[in-house]
N, C-alpha and C positions, 0 to 999 in steps of 0.2 A: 787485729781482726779487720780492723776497716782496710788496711790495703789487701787482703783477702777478698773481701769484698770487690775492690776495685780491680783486680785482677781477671775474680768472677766477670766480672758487667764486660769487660774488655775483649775476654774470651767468644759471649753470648752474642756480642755485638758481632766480632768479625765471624763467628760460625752463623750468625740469620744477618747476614751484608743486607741483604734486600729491604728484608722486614724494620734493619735497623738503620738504613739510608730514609725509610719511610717514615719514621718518626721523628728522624733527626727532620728534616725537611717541613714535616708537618710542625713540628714543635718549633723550628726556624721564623717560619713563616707567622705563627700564632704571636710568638710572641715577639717581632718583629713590628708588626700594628699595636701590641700592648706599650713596646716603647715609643712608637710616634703618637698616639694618642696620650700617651701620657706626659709627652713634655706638651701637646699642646691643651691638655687638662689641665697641666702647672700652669700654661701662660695666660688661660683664660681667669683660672681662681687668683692668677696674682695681680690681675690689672689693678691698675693704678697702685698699688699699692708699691712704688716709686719715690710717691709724695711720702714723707715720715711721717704728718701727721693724718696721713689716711683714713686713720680709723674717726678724726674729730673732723673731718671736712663734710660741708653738703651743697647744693646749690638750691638757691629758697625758687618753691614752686608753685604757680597758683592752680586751684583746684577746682571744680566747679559741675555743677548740675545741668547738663545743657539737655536740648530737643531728644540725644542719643543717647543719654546717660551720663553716668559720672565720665567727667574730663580732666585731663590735668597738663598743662604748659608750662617749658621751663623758662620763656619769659615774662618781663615784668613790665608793668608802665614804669614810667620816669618818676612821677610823685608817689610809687608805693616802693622803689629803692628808696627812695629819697628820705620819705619817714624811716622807713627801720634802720636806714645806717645813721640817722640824727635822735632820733626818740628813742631806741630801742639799743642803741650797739652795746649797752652796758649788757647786754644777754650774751655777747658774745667775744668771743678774745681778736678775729678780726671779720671784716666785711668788704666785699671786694667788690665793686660795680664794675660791670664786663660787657664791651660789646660781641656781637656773634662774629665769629670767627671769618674775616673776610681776605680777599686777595688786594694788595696794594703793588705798588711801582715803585719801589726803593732805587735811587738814584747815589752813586756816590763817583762827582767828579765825570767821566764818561762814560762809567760800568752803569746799566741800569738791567734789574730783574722784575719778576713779577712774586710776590713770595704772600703766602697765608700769614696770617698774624691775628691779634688783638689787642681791643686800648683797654688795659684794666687799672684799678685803683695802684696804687705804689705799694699795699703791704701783700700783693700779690706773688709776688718771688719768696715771700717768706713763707706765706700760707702754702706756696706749692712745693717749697723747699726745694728750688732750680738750683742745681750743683753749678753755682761761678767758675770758668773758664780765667776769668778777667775782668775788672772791675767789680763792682759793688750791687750785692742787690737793691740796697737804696739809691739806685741809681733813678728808680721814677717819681723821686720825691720834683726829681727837676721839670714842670712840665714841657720841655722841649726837648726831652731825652727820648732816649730810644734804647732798649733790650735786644740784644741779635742772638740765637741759633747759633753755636761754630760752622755750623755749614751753611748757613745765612750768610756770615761773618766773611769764610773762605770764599763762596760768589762772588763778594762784591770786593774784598780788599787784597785776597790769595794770602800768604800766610805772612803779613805783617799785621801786629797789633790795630786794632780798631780804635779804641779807646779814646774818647776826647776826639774822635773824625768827624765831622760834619756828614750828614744824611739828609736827603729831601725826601719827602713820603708824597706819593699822587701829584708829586710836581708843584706841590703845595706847602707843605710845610718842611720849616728847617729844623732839624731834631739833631742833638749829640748823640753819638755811641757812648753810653754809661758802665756797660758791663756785655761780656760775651758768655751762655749759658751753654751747656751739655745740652745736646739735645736729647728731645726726649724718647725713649722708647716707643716702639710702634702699639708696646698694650697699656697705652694710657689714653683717656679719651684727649689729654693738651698733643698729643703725639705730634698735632701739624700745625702748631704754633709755633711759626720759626720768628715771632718778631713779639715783642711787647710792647708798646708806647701808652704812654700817660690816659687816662680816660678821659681830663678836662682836657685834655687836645683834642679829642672824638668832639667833644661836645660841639669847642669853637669852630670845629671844621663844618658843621652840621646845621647850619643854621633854622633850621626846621626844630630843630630838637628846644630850640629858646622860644622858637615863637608861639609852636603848636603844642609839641608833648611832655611839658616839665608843667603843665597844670592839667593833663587830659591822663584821665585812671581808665580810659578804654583804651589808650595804643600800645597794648605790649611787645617790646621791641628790646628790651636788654637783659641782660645775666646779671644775678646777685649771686657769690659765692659768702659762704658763711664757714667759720671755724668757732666750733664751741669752746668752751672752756674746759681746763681739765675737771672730770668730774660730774660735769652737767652732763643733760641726758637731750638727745632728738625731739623726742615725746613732749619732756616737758616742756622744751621752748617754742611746740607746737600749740602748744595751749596759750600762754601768751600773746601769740604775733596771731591766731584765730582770726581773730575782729578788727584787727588794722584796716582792712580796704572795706569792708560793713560797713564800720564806724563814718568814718570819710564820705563813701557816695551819698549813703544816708542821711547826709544833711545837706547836699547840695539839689536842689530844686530844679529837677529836668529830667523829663518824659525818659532820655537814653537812659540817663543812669537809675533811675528807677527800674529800666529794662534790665541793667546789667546788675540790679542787688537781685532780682530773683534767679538769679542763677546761682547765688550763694559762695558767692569767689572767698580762697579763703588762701592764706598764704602757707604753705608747711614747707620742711625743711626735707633734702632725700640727699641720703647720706652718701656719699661716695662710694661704698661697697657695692650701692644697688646702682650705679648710674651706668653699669653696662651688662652684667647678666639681667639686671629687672628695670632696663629702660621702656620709660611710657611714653619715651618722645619717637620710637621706632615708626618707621613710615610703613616697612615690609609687611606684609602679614603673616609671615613668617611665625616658629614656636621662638617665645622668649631664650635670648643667650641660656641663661640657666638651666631650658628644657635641653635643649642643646646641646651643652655639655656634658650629663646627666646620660642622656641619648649614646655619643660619641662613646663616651667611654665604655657604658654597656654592652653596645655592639663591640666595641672592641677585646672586652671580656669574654663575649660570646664565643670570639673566632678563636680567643686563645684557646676555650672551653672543646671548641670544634677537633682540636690538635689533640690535646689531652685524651678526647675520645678516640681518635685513631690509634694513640697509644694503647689504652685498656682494650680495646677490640681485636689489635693485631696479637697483645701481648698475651691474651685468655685463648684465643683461636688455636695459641701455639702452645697450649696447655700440656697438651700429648706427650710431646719431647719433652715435656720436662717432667714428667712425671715422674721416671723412672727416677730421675737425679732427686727430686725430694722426697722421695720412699725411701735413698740409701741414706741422706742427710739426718732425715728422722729416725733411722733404724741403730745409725752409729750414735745417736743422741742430742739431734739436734733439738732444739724446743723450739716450737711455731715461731715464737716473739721472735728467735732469732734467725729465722727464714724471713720473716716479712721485711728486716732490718735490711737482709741481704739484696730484697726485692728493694726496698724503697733506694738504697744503695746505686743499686743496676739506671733504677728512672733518674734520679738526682743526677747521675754521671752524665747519660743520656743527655737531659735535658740542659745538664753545663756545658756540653758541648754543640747543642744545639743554639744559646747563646751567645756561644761565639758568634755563628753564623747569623743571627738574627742582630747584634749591633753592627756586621758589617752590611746586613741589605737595609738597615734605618740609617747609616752612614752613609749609604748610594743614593739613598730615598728621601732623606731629608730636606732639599732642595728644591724638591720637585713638590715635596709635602709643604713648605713655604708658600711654593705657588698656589697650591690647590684652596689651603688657608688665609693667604694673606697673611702670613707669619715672619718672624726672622727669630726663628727657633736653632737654638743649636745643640749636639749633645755635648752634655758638662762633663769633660773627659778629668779637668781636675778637679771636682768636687767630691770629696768623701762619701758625704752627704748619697749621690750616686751610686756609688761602687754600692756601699751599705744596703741600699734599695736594692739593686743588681743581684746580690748575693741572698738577702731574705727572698726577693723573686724567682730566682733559681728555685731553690729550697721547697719553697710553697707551690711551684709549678709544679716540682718534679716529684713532691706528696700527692697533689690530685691526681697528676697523671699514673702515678703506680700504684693508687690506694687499692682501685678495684683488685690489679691483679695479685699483689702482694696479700690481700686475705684470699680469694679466691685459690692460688698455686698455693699455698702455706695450709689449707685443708685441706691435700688430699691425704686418704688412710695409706698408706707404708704397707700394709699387709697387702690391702686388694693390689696398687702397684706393681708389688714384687712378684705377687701371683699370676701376673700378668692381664687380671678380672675387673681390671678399671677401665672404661667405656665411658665417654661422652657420651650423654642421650641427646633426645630432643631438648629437652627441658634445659644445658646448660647453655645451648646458642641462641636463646631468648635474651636475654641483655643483650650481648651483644647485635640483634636484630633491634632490640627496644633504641639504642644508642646511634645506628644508622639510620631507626627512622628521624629519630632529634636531629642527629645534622642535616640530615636532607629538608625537614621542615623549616631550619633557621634558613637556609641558604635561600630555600624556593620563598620565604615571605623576604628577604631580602631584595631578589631578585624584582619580587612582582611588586614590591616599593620604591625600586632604582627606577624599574617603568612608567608609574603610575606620578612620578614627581616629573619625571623629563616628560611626560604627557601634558600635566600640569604648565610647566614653562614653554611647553610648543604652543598649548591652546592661547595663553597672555601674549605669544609672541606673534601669533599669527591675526590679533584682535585687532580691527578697523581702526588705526591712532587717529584718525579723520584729518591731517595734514600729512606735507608733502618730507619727510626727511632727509632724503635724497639730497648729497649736494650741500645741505644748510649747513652752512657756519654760523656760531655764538660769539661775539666779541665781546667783555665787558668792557665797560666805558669808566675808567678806574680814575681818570686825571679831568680834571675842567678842559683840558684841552681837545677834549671831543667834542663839546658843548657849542652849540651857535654852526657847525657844521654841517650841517645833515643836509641840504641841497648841494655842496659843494661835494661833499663825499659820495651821494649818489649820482650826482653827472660823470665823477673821475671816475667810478667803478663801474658803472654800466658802458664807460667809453673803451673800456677796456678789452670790451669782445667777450668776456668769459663770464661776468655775471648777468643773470635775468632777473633778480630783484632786490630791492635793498630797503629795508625798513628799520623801525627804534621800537622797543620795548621796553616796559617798566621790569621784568625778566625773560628767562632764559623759556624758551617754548617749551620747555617739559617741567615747566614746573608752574603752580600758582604764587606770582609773589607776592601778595596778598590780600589780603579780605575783610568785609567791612558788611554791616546792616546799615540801617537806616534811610532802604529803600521803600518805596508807598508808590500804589498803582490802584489804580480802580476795579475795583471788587475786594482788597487787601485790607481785610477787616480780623483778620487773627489777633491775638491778644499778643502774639509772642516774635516777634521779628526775625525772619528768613536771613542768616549769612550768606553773602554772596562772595568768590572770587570777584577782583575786583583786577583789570588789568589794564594799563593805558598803552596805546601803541600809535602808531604814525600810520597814515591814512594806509601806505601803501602794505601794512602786516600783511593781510589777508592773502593780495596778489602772491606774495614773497613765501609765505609756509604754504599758500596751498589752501588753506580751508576751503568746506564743503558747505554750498547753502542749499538750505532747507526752503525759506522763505526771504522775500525783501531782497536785497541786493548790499553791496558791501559799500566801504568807506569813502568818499570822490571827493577832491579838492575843487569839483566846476562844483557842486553845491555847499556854499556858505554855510549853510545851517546845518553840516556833517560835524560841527565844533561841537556843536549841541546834541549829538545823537547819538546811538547806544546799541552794540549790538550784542544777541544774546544765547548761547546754545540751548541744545536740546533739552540738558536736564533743567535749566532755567525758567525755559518753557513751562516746562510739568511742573515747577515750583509755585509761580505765579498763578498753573490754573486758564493761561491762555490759549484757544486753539488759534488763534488769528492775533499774533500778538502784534505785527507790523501795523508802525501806525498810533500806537499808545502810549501815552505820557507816563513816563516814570518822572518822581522825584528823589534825589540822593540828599536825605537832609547829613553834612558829614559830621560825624562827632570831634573831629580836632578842632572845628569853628562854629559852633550851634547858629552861629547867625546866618551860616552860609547855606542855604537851599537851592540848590541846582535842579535844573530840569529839563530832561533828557526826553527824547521820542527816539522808540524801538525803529529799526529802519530796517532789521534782518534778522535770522534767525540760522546760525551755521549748526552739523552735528556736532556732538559732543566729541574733546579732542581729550586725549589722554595726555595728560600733563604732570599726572603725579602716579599712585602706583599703577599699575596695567591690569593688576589682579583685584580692586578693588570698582566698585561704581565711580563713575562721572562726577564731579562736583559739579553745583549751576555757576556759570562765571556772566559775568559783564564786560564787556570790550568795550571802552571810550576812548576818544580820541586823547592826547597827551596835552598837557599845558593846564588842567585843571586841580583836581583830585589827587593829581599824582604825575610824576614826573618820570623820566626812561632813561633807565641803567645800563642797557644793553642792544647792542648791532644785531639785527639777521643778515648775513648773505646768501644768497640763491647761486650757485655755480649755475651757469647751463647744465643740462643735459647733451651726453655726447663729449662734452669736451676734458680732455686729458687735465689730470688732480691736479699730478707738480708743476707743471708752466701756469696754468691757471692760480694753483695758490700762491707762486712766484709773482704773477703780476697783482694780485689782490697784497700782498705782503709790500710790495713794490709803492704801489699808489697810496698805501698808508700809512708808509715810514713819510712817506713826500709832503702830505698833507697833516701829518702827528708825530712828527720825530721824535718826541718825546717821550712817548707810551713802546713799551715794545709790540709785535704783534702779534700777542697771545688769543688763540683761538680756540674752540672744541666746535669739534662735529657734535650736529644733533643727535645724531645716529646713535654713536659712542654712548652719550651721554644719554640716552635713552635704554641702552642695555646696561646698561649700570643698575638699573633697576630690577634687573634680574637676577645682581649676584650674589644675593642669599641663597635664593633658592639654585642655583645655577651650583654653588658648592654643597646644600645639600645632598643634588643629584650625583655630583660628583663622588664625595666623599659613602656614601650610598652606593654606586656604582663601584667605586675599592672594594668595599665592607663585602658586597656582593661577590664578585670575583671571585678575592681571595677568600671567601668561604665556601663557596664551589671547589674554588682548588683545592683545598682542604680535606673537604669532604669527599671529591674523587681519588687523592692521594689512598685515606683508607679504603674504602672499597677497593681499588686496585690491589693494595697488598691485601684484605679479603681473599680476592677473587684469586689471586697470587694464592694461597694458602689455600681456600678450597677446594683450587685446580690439581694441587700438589699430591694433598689427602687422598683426592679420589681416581686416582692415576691408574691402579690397578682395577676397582670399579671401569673406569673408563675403556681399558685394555680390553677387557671380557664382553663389555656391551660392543665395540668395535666389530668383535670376534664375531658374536652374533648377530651380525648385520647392521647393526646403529652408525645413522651415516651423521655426514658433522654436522651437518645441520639438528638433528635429533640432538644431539651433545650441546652444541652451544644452545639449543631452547633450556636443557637440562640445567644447564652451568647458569645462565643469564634469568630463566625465571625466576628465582626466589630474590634476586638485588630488584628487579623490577618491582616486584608484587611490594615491597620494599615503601620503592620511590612512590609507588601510589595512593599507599596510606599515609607517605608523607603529607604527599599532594592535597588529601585531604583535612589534615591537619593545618597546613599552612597555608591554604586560600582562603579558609573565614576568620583567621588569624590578621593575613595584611588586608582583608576586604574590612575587619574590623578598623584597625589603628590608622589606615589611609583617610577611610573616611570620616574619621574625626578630626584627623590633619587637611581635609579641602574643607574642613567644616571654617577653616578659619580665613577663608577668602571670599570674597560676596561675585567674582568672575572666576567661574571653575570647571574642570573637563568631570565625566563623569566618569563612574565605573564599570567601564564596557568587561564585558562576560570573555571577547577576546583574550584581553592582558592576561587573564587568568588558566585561560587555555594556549595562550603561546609561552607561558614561561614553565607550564607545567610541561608540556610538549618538548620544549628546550632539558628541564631536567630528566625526563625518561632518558629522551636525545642521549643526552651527556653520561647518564648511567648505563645506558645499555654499550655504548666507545667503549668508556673505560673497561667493563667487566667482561667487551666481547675480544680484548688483546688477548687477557690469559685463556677465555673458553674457546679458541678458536686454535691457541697455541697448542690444547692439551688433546682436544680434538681431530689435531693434525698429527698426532705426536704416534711413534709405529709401536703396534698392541705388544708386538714377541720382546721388544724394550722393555714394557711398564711386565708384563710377566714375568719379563725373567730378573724382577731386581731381589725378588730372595732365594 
């Protein structure tokens, strides 16, 4: 029976070529994005989950009540690691203190790179269960050991063993190679940790970290990782570890940390499964990973959904022809049940065939869909597991897509057929009208959401940064061998011809590197203390990025007392409550040294510069010179303007191999590294812009075979209005009005639809474009557009088509 069946489907297929080229394509293409969203749904629900004991890992986080609401940081100060992995580790099976993920200078012999890394505790390779290459995970019990990446490993040694080789890190310390690890997958957040070393090497290298922050509970600056035991629970050892930093401040005697108990810091623990669908630490304002996902796949559901309806709409349209065949089928005995089987038969075939063609355009697409995502997805050609899924998905596609027509064709009455007295009314091309307006609605709120997001990222992109980015290069300053040079490197690089400024920063200009209270100014009588970015740089920053001033004048080495002086933005301003702030003594009392009270006079007032998201408000920052407060990690260079990149970065690369042979010369443009900030939403739009398309394309696939099919039907109608003088214009308004009248009840369907869900989505950015009436009139305009193309091939075709033809076909 069933290859009867398959026979049937075979037959039906090549006698409607058209109709069934149309669904193969439609169904191709549908479920073509079902399989690349869904290997990147696998790789998103699988993060991390790498590490074996994934499900017991967390990184301990503090929490707290601030001016904006609840907050939460996944750093820690030095003395609140310090109690829980001494007071408390009996709560857990291991604890791992970690610094933030940084770039260092690995040196071996004459090879030197620049590679990401971190210093963690030694029972770290076991807590992350780093698959060994070579050597020993207890390799960092030695503290002058070192962990390498094999592609770490490969950089610097090419493919002889590492093992027991000697490594210098930042040109400073000597470390062994203890063990070479797998590296790790791009969907883990260790993903760009290509190096390990000891944490009490961080420490000794740090000498700040002994003098100031291993007794001060305000500088949060390191990573505690946590693995519970088997058994125990998150929850409970959240109750526990509560009151650890309460306890503590609470009895030390001093105006800050009295500040910092009312915020009510509290330590919890956040489990590995949330630290990247339900990260708190996200900078974007973006929807959460997890909305994300969630998102992705639906839409992706949708368009399979879009295909499916092509199917039932083409396959009832063509009801007619088949009517006669299941009047005889019933007549000779067939039972309903076993027509619809026939029918579902016919879609399942269909749609295994259109599978084919749908894992060979996610085969071409894959790569390109890497890109879009940031992925290295592949399809799992040997996994069973696959095939399995493959085959249920087949199956269940090709049930929805032939549910409608297989009970629809399987009721008609066998008498009125054979009688010849079975007629389509009005009443049976309503679904399929109800089913054309669905797809035209999904496609048109896709569309006017692809727009309304790239609107979103033009408006952040086109937003006043208030400095110069043009030209600016970031150096960091990774080795002590930068240090003590800063007039010698600025005379050689200014003599060079190619640069116009050259400054030091405590970071990178698009970002804040950090921040601090324990500022007091006259009239600053609040109970509750204002955080400020807090930034040190070398007199000439300002000249070098460009900033814009408002008031006062900027940094100058002819006046001495610029050591002591303090400049401030915009939003600073409005914090303080100053109109006329030039001129006013601030005091910085710092909390690493309560005895040390600094005091500063405001000299200037620049606008605010964007430094951290573009879609968010200003933070207030502070500018002070360098050598007090804080110390500078990192080079600005200023190319001219006018002058050519590569000879220019040739002779900058030139003069500071010459003067730092030792560091290589790793740079980013500001530029670069300021659109970076966009590529959340930049793949929204993207991926959003796909979703779009190909549901458009979709959706005009059907209507064409539609329009195919109701040009066909009315051919002889056509012939006779001809006859009687209907010219083709009359015929194509005949033929193209009802898809129209169509797309317009779409249209209104699906503009308070994406006017809805968009703007709950800007709702979540505090710098945002608005919802102009436009968008919604150019994309509706675009889909009439589009419907009236496709539906005017076939009414223009039948229109042209000669009357004594369509007459005489019986």
């Amino acid at each position: 029976m069933f290859k009867i069946y398959l026979k049937t489907a075979w037959r039906m297929f090549i006698k409607n070529s058209t109709s069934s080229v149309i669904n193969v394509s439609g169904l191709a293409l549908g479920m073509a994005v079902v399989i690349l969203t869904g290997l990147w749904l696998y790789d998103e629900l699988s993060f991390n989950k790498y590490h074996e004991n994934y499900d017991r890992i967390a990184k301990v986080s503090l929490t707290g009540v601030m001016k904006e609401g609840p907050q939460i940081s996944s750093t820690l100060s030095y003395p609140l690691a310090g109690e829980l992995k001494t007071n408390y580790s009996d709560l857990f099976a291991r604890l791992v203190r970690a610094s933030s993920a940084q770039e260092c200078i690995l040196a071996a012999k004459d090879k030197r790179i620049s590679s990401v890394g971190q210093y963690m505790d030694d029972p770290a390779p076991d807590m992350f269960s780093l698959k060994m290459i070579s050597g020993s995970r207890n390799g960092l019990q030695d503290p002058h050991s070192i962990l390498l990446a094999a592609s770490t490993a490969r950089a610097l040694f090419g493919n002889a063993d590492p093992v027991n080789q000697m490594l210098l890190i930042n040109n400073k310390s000597n470390v062994k190679v203890t063990g070479v690890y797998e590296d790790l997958p791009l969907n883990t957040d260790l993903a760009q940790t290509k190096f390990i070393a000891p944490f009490p090497l961080w420490v000794s290298e740090n000498d700040w970290i002994e003098k100031w922050a291993q007794s001060d509970w305000t500088n949060h600056f390191l990573k505690l990782f946590a693995e519970i035991k088997p058994g125990s629970t998150f929850q409970a050892i959240d109750k526990q570890i509560a009151n650890v930093e309460i306890e503590h401040i609470r009895k030390i005697d001093d105006d800050n940390y009295r500040q910092l108990l009312s915020y009510q810091p509290k330590p919890v623990l956040e489990p590995m499964k949330d630290w990247h669908l339900h990260n708190h630490d996200r900078k974007s304002a973006t929807a959460q990973p997890a909305q994300m996902v969630w998102m992705v796949a639906l839409i992706g559901v949708f368009v399979l959904l879009l295909a499916c309806i092509n199917f039932m709409n083409i396959s009832t349209a063509r009801s007619s022809k088949r009517a006669r065949e299941v009047g005889i089928r019933k007549a000779v005995g067939s039972g309903r049940r076993q027509l619809i089987w026939q029918f579902f038969a016919e879609s399942i075939s269909i749609t295994a065939l259109a599978f084919l063609f749908a894992l060979l355009l996610a085969t071409l697409s894959v790569d390109w869909f890497n890109q879009l995502t940031g992925k290295q997805m592949l399809i799992p050609w040997k996994q069973p597991a696959f095939w399995g899924i493959s085959v249920a998905f087949i199956i269940v596609t090709g049930l929805i897509a032939g549910s409608y027509p297989a009970i629809f064709l399987s009721s008609f009455n066998p008498v009125k057929v054979l009688k010849g007295s079975f007629l389509q009314g009005h009443g049976s091309a309503m679904p399929r009208k109800v089913l054309v307006v669905f797809q035209f609605a999904m496609s048109i709120t896709l569309v006017n959401c692809t727009i309304i997001v790239a609107r979103q990222i033009m408006h952040a992109k086109e937003r006043a940064a208030g400095y110069s980015r043009d030209g600016l290069l970031m150096v960091q300053m990774k080795s002590d061998d930068f240090y003590g040079k800063y007039d010698l490197l600025r005379h050689e690089l200014l003599e060079t011809g190619v640069v116009a400024g050259f400054s030091e920063s405590m970071g990178k200009v698009t970002e804040i590197a950090s921040g601090n209270a324990g500022f007091h100014w006259p009239g600053n009588d609040r109970a509750e203390e204002e955080q400020f970015g807090t930034l040190a740089v070398s007199p000439e920053y300002g000249k070098t990025i460009g900033w814009q001033f408002i008031q006062g004048r900027d940094f100058s080495r002819e006046f001495a007392n610029d050591s002591m002086a303090m400049i401030i933005n915009e939003s600073a301003m409005k914090v303080m409550g100053l109109k006329d702030p030039v001129g006013t003594d601030v005091t910085w009392t710092w909390w690493a040294n309560k005895s040390q009270v600094l005091r500063y006079k405001i000299i200037g007032v620049v606008k605010d510069m964007i430094m951290e998201s573009p879609f968010d408000n200003a933070k207030p920052i502070v500018f002070y010179q360098k050598g007090h407060n804080g110390g500078v990690s990192w080079i600005l260079i200023k190319i001219k303007p006018g002058v050519a990149l590569k000879p220019a970065l040739a002779k900058i690369e030139a003069t500071m191999k010459k003067l730092i042979p030792a560091a290589p010369f790793d740079y980013t443009f500001a530029d670069d590294d300021y659109n970076m900030k966009f590529l959340a939403e930049e793949r929204i739009s993207k991926l959003a812009g796909f979703f779009a398309t190909l549901a458009i394309v979709v959706s005009c696939l059907g209507l064409f075979g539609l329009a195919s099919y109701m040009a066909e039907q009315r051919t002889r109608e056509i012939g006779i209005r001809k006859v009687l003088g209907a010219s083709v214009m009359n015929i194509w308004s005949m033929l193209s009005g009802e898809f129209v009248r169509l797309v317009f009840i779409s249209l209104f369907i699906a503009i308070p639809v994406a006017w809805y869900f968009m703007h709950h989505w800007l709702q979540h950015y505090n710098y945002r474009t608005d919802l102009s009436t436009w968008i919604f009139l150019l994309s509706g305009s675009a889909a009439v557009l589009v419907a009236l193309l496709t539906v005017s091939f076939q009414a223009v075709k039948a229109s042209l088509a000669n009357p004594v033809k369509s007459l005489q076909t019986e």
